[in-house]
LOKOLKOL-141737 format. One line per 5 residues: for each residue x, y, z of N, C-alpha, C, CB. Coordinates in nm, 3 decimals, always signed. Glycine has a CB too. Example, Ala and Ser with C-alpha at 12.3 -4.5 7.8 and 13.67 -1.06 7.14 Angstrom:
2
+1.319/-0.569/+0.780/+1.230/-0.450/+0.780/+1.320/-0.330/+0.780/+1.131/-0.447/+0.905 ~ +1.285/-0.225/+0.708/+1.367/-0.106/+0.714/+1.290/+0.003/+0.787/+1.408/-0.060/+0.572
end
This chain:
179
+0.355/+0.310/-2.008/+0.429/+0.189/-1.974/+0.570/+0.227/-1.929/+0.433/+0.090/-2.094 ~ +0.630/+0.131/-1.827/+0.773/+0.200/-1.792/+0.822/+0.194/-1.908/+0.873/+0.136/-1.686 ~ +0.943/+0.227/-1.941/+1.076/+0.238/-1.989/+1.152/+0.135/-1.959/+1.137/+0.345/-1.949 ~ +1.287/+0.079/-2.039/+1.332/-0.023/-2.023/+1.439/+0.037/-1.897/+1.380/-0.089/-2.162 ~ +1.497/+0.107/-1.868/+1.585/+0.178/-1.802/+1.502/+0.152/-1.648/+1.607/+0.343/-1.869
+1.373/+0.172/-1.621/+1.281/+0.217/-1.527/+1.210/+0.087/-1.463/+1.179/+0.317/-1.596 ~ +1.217/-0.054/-1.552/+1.096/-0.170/-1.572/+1.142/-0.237/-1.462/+1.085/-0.272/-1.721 ~ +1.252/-0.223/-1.359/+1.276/-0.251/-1.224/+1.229/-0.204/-1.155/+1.363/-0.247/-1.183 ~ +1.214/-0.058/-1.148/+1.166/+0.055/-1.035/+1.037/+0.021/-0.974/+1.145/+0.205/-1.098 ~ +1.007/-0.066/-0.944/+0.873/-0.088/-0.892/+0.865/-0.148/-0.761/+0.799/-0.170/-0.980
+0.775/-0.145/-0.679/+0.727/-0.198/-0.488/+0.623/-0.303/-0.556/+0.618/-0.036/-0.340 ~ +0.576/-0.389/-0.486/+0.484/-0.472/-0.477/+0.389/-0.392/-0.287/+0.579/-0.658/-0.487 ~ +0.320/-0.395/-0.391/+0.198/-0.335/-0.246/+0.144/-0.436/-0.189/+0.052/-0.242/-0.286 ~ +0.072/-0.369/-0.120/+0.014/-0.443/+0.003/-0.098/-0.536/-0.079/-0.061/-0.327/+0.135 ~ -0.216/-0.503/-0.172/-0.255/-0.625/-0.274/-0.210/-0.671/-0.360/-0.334/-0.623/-0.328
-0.024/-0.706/-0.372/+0.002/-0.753/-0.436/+0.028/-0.720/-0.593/-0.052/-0.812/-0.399 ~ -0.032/-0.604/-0.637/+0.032/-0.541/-0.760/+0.164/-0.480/-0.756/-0.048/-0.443/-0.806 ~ +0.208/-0.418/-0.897/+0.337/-0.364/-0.896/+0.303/-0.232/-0.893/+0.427/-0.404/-1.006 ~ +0.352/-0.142/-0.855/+0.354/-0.003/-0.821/+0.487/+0.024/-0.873/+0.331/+0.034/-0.666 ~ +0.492/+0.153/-1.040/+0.605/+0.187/-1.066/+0.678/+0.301/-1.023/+0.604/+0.184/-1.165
+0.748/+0.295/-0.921/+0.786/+0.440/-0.850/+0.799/+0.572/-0.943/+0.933/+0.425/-0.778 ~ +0.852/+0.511/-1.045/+0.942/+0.589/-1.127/+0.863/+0.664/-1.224/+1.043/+0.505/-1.196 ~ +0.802/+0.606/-1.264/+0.710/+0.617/-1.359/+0.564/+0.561/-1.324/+0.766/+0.555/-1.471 ~ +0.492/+0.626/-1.242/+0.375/+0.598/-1.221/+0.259/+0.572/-1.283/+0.359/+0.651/-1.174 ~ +0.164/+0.503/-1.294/+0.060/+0.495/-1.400/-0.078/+0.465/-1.305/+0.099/+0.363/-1.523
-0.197/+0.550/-1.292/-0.302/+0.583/-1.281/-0.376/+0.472/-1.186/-0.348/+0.608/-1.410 ~ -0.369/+0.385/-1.344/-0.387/+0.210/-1.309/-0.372/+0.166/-1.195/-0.298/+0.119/-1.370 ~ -0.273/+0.191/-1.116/-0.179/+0.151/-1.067/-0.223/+0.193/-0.899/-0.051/+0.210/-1.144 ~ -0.267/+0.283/-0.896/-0.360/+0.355/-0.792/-0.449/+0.279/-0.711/-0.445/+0.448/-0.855 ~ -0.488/+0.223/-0.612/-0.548/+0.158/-0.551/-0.587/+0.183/-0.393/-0.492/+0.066/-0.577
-0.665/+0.232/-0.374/-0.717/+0.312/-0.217/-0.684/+0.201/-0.103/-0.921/+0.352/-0.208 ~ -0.704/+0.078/-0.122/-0.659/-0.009/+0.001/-0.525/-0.032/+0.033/-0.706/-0.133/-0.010 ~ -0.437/-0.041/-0.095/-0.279/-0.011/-0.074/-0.230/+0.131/+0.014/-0.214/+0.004/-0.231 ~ -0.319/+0.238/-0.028/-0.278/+0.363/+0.022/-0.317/+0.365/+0.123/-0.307/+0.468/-0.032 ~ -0.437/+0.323/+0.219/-0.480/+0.299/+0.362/-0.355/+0.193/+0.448/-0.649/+0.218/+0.352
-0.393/+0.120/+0.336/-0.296/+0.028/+0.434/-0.147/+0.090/+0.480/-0.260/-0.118/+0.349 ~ -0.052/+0.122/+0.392/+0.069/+0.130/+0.411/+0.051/+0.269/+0.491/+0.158/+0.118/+0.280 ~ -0.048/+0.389/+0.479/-0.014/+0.505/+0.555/-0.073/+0.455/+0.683/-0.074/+0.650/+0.499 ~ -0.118/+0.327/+0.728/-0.144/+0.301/+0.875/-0.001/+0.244/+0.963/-0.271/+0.182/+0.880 ~ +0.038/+0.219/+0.833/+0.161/+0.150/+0.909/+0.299/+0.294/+0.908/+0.220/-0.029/+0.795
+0.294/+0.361/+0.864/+0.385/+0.454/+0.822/+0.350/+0.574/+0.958/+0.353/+0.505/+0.642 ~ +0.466/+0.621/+1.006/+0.444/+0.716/+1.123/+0.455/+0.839/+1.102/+0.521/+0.699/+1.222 ~ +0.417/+0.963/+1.143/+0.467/+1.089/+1.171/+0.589/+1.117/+1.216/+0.400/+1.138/+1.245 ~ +0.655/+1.173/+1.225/+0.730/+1.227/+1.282/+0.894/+1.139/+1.271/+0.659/+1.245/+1.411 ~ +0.883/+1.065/+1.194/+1.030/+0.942/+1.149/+1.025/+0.884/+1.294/+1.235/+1.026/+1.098
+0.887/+0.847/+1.284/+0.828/+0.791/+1.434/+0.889/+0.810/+1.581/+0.825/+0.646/+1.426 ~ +0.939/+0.909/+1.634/+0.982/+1.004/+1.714/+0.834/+1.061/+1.850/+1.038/+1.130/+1.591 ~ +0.758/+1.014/+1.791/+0.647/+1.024/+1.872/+0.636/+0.978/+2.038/+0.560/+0.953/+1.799 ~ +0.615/+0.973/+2.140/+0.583/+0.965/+2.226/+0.517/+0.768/+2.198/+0.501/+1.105/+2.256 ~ +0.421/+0.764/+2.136/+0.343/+0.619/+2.093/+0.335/+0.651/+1.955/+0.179/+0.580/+2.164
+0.301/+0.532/+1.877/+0.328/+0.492/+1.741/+0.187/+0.606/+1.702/+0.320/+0.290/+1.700 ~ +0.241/+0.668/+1.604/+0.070/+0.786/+1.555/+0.114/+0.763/+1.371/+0.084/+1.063/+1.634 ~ -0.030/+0.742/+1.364/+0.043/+0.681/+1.220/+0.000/+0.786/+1.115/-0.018/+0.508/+1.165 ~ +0.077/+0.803/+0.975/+0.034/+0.931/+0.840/-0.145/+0.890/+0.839/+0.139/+0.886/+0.620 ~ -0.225/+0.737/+0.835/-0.328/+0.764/+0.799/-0.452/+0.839/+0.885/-0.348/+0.662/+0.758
-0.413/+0.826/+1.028/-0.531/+0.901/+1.142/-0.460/+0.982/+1.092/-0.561/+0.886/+1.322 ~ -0.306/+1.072/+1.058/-0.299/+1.240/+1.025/-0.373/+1.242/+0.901/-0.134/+1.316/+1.001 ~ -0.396/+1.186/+0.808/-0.444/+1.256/+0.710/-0.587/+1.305/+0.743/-0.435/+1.178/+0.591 ~ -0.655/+1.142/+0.828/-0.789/+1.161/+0.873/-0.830/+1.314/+0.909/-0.808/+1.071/+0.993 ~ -0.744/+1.292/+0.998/-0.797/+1.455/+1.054/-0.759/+1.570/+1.010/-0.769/+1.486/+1.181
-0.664/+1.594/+0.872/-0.690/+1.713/+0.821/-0.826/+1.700/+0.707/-0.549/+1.766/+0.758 ~ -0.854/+1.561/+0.711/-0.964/+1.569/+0.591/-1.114/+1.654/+0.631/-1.006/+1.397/+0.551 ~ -1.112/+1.609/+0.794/-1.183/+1.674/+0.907/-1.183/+1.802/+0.914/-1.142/+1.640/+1.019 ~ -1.012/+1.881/+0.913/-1.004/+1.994/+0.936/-1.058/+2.107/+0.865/-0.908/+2.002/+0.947 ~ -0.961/+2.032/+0.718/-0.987/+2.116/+0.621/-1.124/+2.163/+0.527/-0.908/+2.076/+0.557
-1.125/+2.270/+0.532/-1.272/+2.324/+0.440/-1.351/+2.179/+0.345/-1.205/+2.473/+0.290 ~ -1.485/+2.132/+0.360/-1.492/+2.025/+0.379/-1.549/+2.029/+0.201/-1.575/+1.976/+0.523 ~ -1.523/+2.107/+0.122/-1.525/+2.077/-0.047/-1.360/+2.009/-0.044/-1.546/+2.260/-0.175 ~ -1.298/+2.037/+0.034/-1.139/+2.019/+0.022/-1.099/+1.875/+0.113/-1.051/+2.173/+0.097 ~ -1.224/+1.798/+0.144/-1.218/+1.693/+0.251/-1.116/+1.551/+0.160/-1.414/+1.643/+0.304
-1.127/+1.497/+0.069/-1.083/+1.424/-0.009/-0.946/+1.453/-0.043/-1.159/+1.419/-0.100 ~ -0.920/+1.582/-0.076/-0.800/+1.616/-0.097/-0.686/+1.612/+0.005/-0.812/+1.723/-0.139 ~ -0.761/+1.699/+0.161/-0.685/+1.638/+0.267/-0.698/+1.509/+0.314/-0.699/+1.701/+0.364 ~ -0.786/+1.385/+0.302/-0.742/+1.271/+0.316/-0.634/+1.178/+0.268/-0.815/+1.234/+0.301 ~ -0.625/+1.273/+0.115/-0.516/+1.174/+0.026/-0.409/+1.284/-0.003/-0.586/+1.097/-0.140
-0.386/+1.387/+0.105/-0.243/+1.501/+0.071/-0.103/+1.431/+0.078/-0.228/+1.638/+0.198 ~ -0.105/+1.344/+0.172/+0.038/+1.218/+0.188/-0.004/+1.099/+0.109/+0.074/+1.149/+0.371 ~ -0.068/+1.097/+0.035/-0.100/+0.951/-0.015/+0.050/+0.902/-0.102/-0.258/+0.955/-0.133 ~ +0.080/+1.017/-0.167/+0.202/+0.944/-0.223/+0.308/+0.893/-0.140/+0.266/+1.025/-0.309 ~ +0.292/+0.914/+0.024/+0.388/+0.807/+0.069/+0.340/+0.701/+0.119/+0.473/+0.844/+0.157
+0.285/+0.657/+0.067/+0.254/+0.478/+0.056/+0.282/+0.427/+0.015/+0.182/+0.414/+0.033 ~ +0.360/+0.486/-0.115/+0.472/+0.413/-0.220/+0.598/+0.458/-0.196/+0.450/+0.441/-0.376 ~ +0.622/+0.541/-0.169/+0.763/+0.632/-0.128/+0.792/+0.620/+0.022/+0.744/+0.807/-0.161 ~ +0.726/+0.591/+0.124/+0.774/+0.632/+0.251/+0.781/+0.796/+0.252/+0.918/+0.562/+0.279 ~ +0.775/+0.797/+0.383/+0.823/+0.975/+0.400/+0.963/+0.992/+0.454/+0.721/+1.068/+0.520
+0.982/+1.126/+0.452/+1.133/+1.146/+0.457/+1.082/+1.246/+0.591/+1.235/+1.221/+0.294 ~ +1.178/+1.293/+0.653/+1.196/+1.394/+0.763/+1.221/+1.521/+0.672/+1.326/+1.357/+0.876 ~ +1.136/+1.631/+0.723/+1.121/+1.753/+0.618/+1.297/+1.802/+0.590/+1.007/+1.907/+0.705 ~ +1.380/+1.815/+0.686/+1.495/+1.840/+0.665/+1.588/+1.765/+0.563/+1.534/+1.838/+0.773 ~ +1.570/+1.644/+0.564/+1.623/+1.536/+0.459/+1.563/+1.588/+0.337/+1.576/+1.373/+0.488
+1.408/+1.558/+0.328/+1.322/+1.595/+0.209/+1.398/+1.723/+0.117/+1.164/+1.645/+0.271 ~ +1.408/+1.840/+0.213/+1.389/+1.945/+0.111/+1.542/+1.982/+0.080/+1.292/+2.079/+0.166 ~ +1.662/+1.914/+0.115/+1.816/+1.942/+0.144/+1.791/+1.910/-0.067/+1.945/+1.791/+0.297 ~ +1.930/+1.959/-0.100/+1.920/+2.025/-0.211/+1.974/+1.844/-0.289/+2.032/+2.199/-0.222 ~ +2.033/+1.731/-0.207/+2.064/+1.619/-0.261/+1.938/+1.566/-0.252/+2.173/+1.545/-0.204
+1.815/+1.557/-0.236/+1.680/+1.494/-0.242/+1.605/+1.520/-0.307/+1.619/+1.492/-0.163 ~ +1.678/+1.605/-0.445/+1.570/+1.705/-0.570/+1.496/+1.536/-0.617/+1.700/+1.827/-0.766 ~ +1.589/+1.470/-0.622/+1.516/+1.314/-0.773/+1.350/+1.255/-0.649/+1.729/+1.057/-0.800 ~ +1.399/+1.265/-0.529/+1.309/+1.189/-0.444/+1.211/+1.316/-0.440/+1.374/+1.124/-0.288 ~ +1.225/+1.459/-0.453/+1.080/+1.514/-0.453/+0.991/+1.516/-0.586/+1.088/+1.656/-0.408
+1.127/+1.509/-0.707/+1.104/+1.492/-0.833/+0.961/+1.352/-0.853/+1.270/+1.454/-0.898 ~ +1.040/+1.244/-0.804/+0.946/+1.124/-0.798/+0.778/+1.137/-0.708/+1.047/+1.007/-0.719 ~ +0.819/+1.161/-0.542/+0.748/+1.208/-0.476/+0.603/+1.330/-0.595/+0.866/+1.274/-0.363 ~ +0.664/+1.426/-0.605/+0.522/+1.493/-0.737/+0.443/+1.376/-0.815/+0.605/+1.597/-0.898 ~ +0.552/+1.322/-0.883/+0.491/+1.225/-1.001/+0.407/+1.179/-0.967/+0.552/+1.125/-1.055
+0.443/+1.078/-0.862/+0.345/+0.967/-0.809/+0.180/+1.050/-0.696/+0.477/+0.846/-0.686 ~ +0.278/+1.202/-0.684/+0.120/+1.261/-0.554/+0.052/+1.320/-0.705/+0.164/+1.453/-0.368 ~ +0.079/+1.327/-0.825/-0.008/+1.385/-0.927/-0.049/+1.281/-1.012/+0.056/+1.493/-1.005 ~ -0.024/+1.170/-1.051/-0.141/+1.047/-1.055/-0.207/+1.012/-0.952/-0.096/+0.924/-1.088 ~ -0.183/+0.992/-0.864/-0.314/+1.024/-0.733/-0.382/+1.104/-0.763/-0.285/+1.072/-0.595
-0.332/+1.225/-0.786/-0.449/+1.286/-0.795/-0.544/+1.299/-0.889/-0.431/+1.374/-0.774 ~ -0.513/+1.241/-1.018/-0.561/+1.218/-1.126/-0.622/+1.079/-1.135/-0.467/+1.243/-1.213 ~ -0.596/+1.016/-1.069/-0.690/+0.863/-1.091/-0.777/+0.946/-0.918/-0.555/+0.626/-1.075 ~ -0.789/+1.007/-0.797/-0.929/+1.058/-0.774/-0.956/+1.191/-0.791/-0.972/+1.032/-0.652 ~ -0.921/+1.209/-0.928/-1.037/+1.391/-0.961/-1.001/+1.467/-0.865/-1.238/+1.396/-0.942
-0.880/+1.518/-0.833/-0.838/+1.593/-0.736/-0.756/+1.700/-0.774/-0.781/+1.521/-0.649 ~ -0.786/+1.804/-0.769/-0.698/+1.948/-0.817/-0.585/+1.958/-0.732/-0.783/+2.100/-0.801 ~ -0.480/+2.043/-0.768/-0.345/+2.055/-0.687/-0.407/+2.106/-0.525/-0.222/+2.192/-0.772 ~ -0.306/+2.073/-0.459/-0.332/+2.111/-0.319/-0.386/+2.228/-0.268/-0.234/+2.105/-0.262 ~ -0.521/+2.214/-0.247/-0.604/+2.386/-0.162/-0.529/+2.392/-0.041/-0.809/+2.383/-0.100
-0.520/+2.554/-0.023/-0.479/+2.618/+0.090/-0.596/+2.559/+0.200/-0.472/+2.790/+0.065 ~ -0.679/+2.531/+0.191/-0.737/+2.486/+0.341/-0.629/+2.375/+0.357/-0.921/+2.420/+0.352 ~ -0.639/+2.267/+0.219/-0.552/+2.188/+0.300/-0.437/+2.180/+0.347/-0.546/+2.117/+0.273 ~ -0.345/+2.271/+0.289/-0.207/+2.329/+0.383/-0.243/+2.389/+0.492/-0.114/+2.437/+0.317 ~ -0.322/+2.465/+0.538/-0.333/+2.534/+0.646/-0.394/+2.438/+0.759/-0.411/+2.657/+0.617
-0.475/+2.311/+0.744/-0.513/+2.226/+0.810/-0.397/+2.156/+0.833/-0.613/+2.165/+0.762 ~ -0.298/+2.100/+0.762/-0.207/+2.019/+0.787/-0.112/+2.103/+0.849/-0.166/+1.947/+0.679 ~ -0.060/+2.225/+0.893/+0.019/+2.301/+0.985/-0.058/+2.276/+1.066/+0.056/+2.437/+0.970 ~ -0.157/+2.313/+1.100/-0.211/+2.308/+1.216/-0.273/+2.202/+1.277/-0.277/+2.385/+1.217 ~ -0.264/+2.044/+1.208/-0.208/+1.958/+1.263/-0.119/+1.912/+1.296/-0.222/+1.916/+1.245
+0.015/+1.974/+1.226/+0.175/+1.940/+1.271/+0.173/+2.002/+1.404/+0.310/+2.011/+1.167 ~ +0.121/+2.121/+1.452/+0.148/+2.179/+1.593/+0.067/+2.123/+1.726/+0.116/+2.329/+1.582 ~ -0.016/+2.062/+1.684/-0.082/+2.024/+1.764/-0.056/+1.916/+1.821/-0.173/+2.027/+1.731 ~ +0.023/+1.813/+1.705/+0.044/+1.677/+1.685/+0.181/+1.694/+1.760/+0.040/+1.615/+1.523 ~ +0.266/+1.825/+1.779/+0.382/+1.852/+1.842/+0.335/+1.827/+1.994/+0.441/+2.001/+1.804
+0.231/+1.923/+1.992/+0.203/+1.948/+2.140/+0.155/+1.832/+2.193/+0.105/+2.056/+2.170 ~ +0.072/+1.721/+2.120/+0.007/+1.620/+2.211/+0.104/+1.542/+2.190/-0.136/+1.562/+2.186 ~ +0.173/+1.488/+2.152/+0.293/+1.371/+2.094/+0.382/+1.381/+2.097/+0.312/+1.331/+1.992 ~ +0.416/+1.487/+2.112/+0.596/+1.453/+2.122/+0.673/+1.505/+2.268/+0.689/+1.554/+1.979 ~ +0.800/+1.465/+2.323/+0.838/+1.523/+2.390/+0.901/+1.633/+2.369/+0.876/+1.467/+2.437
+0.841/+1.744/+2.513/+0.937/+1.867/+2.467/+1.050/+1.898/+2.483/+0.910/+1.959/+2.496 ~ +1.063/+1.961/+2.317/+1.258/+1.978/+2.283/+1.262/+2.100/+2.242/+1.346/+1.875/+2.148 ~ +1.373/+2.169/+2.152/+1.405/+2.237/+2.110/+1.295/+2.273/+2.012/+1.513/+2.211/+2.089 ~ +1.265/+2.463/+2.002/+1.180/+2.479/+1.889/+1.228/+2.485/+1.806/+1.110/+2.557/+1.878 ~ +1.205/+2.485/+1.669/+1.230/+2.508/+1.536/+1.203/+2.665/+1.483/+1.143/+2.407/+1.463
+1.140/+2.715/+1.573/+1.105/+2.849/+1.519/+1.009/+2.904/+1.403/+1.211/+2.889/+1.486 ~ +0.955/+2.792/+1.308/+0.850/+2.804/+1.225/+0.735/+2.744/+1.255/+0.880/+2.769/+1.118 ~ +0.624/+2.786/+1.202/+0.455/+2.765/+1.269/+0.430/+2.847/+1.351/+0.414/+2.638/+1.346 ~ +0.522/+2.938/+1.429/+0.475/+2.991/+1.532/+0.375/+3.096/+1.538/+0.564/+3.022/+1.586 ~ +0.345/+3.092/+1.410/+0.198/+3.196/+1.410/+0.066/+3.121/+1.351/+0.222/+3.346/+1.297
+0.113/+3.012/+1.381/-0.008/+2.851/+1.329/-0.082/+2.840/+1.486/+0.114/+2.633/+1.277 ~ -0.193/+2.840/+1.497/-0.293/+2.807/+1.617/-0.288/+2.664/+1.654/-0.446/+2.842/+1.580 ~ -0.250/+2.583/+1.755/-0.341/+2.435/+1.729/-0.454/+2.433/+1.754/-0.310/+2.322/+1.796 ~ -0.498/+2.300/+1.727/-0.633/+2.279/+1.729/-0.674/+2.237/+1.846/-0.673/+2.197/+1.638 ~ -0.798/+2.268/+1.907/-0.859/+2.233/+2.030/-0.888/+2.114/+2.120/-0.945/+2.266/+2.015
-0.871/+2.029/+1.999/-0.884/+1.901/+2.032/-0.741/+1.829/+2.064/-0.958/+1.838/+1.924 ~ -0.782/+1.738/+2.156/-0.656/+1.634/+2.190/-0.660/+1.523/+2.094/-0.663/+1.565/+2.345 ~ -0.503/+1.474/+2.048/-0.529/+1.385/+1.957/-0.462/+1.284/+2.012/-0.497/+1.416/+1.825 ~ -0.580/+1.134/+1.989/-0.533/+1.016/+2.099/-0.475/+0.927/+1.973/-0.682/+0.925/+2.214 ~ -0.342/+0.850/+1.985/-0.323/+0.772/+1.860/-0.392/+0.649/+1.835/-0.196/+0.742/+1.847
-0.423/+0.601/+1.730/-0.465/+0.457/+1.701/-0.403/+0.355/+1.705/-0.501/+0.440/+1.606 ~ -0.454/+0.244/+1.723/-0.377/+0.148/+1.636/-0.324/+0.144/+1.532/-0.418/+0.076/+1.614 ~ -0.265/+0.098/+1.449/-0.280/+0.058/+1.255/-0.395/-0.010/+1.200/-0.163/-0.054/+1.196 ~ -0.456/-0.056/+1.283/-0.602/-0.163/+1.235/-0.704/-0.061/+1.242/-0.655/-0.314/+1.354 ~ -0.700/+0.041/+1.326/-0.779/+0.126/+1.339/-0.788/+0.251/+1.266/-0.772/+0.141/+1.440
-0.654/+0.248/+1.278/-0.640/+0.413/+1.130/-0.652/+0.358/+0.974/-0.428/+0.513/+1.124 ~ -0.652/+0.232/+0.955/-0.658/+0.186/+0.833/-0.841/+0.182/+0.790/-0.571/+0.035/+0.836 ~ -0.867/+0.135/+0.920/-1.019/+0.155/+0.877/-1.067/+0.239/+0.924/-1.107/+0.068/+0.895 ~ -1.067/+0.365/+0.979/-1.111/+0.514/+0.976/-1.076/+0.582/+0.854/-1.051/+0.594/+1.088 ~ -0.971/+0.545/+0.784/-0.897/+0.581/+0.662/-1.010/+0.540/+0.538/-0.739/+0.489/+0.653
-1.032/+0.434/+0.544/-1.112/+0.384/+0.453/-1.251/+0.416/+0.450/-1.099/+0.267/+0.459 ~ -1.297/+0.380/+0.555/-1.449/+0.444/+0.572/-1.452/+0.612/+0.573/-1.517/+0.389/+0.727 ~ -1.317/+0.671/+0.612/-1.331/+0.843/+0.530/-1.353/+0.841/+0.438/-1.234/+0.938/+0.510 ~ -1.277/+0.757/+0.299/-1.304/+0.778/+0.194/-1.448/+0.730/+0.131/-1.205/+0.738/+0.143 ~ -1.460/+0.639/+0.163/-1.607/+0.615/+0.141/-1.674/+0.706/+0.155/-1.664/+0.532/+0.206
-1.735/+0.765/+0.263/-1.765/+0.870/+0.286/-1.749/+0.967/+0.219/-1.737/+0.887/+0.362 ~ -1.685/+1.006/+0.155/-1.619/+1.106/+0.101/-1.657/+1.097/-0.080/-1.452/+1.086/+0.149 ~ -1.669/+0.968/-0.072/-1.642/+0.948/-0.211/-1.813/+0.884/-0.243/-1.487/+0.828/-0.242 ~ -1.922/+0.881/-0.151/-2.038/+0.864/-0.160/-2.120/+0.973/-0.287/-2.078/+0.876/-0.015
end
């Protein structure tokens, strides 16, 4: 249960429950909240070329990645459905320790309300090699960053969705997944 200090800290989701940022609880976990909001939520601090939303990225590392590891890459960003995402530079700057602090909490009851072990290397290595690809088809070209550069992309072109559409490719992955 929150804490009296904490018993504010909470979002109201997309069905209408309370979601405690702060203090997360299991319960609290709900797969249509997490579809929904990562359809609406973008890559790239939406910098994209057209709107490409976190839930077609997760889709397709769930695709990518070694497919015992398919579930895990569907729900690797799930904790920003409650958090939003940050731009990796913001994220990892040394004033954003409490927001990665929180960020864990809430991606490790996820993973514990779906039976999910800490993050497999397929699924890091699928999700680089959707960030490069997702560079190359989506964004305009700028300045490199100089890291990934020994990450392959993937062969395929990636066309963006709607939000109505990545929400329910999102969902029917998990189904799938969770059959």
């Amino acid at each position: 249960m929150p804490t009296p200090e904490n018993d504010n800290a909470w979002i109201q989701t997309f069905s209408g429950r309370k979601f405690y940022i702060l203090e997360p609880r299991v319960e609290d976990v709900h797969i249509e909240d997490i579809a929904h909001a990562l359809s609406l939520l973008t890559r790239f601090t939406g910098h994209t070329r057209e709107f490409y939303s976190v839930a077609q990225h997760s889709v397709l590392v769930s695709r990518v990645c070694d497919p015992a590891d398919a579930l895990g890459g569907l729900l690797h960003d799930a904790s920003e459905a409650y958090l939003a995402d940050l731009n990796s530079p913001l994220k990892h700057s040394p004033e954003m320790s409490r927001y990665r602090t929180a960020e864990r909490r809430v991606q490790e009851v996820i993973r514990e309300r779906f039976g999910l072990p800490k993050e497999p290397g397929s699924v890091k290595l699928a999700d680089k090699r959707l960030l490069v690809t997702e560079k190359r088809d989506l964004m305009t070209a700028g300045p490199e960053r100089g890291y990934f550069t020994d990450i392959e992309p993937l062969s395929i072109k990636i066309t963006p969705l709607p939000p109505q559409v990545a929400e329910k490719i999102f969902l029917e992955r998990f189904q799938e997944l969770s059959a």
